[in-house]
Every structure is written in C-alpha cells, then in structure tokens.
C-alpha positions in Angstrom: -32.2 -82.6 -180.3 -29.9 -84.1 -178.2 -32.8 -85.8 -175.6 -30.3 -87.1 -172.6 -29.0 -83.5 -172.4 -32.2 -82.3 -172.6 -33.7 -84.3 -169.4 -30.1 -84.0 -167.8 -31.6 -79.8 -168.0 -34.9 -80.8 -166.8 -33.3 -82.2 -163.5 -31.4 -79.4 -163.1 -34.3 -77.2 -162.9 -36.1 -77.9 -159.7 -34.6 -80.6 -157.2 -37.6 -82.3 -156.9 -37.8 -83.9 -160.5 -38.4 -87.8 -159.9 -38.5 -88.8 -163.6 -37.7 -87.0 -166.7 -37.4 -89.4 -169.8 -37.9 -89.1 -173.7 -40.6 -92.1 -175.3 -41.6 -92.4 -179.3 -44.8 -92.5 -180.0 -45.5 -96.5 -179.0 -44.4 -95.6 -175.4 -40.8 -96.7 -175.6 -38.1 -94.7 -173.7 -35.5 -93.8 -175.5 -33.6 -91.6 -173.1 -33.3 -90.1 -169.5 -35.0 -92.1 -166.7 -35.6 -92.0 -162.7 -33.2 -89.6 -161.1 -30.5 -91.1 -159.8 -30.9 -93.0 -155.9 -34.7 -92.4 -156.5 -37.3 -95.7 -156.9 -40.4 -95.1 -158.8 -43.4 -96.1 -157.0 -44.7 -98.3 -159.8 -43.1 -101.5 -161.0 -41.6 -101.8 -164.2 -44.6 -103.7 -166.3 -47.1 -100.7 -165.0 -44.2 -98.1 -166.0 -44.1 -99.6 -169.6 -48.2 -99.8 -169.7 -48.3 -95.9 -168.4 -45.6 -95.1 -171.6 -47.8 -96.8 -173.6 -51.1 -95.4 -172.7 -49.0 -91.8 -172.5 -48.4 -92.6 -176.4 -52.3 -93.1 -177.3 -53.6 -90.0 -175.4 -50.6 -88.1 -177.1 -52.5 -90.0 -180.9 -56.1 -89.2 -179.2 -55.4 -85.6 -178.3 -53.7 -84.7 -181.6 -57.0 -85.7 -183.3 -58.1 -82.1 -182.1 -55.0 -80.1 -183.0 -56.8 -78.8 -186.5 -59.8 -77.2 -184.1 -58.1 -76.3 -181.1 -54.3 -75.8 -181.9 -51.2 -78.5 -180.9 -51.3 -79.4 -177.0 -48.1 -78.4 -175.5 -48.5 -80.1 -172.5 -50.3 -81.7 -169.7 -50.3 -81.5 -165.8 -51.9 -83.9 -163.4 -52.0 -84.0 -160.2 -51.8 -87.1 -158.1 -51.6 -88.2 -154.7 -48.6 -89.3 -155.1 -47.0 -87.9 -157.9 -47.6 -84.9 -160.0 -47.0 -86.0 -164.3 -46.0 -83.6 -166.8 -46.2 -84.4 -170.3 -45.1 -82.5 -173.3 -45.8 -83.2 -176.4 -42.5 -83.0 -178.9 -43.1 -83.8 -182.8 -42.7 -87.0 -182.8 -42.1 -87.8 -179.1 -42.5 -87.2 -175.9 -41.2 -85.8 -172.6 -42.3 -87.1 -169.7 -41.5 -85.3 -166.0 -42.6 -86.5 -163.2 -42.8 -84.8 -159.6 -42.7 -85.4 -156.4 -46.2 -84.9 -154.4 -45.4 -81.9 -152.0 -44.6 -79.5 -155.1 -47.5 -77.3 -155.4 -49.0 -76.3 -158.6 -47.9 -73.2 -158.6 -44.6 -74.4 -159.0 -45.3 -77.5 -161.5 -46.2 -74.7 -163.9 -43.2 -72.8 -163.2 -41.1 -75.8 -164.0 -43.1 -77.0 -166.6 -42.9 -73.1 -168.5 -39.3 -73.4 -167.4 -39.8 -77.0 -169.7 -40.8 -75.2 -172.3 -38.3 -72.4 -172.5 -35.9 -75.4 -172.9 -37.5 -77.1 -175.9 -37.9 -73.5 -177.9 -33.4 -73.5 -177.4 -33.3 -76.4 -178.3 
C-alpha cells in the first residue's frame, strides 16, 4: 500500500482533516503529516510521545482480538481535537480533526476511512 497516497485520499475526504499520517508499530511516522499551512497544537516532543503511546494501546488492544475480534478503529473526542485511529496490520493511520466536526460526521469520514483501506 502506497501510504502517502493513501493520506493524500484521507485529506481529500472532508476539508477539515488536520493530520492524517501513517506510524509502525514504535510510533514512528513514516508518511503523511499536518495538512499543509496548518500548526498542530502540540509541540513536536508531545507529538512523538502521543505516536508512541498510539503504538502501545494499538499492542494493548490487540491482546483482546482472539475474544472480541480485530479493532478497526478508534474515535475520541477532545476539546480540541477529535483523533481517529485505525488499526492497519502492521501500522497505523492516524487522522486527526478539527473540534467543530460533530460526531456524526467523524464517523462518516472515518467509514469513508475505511472504504479506502478495503481498495487499497
């Protein structure tokens, strides 16, 4: 899977999309980023410690997959920020959005997420 095409698709669906980006399974990003003339509100040591903490809940939740089936993704809701977070074999996408999208349509994006990773 080509991942920078894949979040380039991700910004395309909803104009709102702060953040998509693709991290292994330590946290690392290995492709998209913060959409382009955006600043992420967090500075760049808390951005690496959120990757990396991303990565272990990705290791914790898996723990459960046998029992409960694989986790496709997550949503939380912030005050300022909303976080996707889907869970890819061996990676991860991580979407972020900005706070006045409902959650209405943060699931519609995030199903619209998902439609993208079955093509690809």
């Amino acid at each position: 899977m080509e991942y920078s095409k894949l979040c380039e698709s991700i910004f395309a669906l909803h104009d709102d999309i702060r953040y998509a980006a693709v991290v292994d399974d330590s946290g690392l990003q290995i492709a998209g980023g913060m959409r382009s003339g955006m600043d992420s509100i967090v500075d760049q040591n808390n951005e690496e410690l959120y990757l990396a903490q991303t990565a272990l809940r990705k290791s914790m939740r898996q723990r459960f997959d046998d029992t409960m089936g694989k986790a496709r993704f997550a949503y939380v809701e912030r005050e300022k920020i909303s976080i996707l977070t889907f869970y890819l074999n061996k990676n991860i996408l991580i979407v972020t959005l900005e706070s006045n999208i409902d959650s209405h349509t943060a699931i519609d994006i995030a199903e619209d997420a998902l439609e993208l990773l079955r093509s690809k």
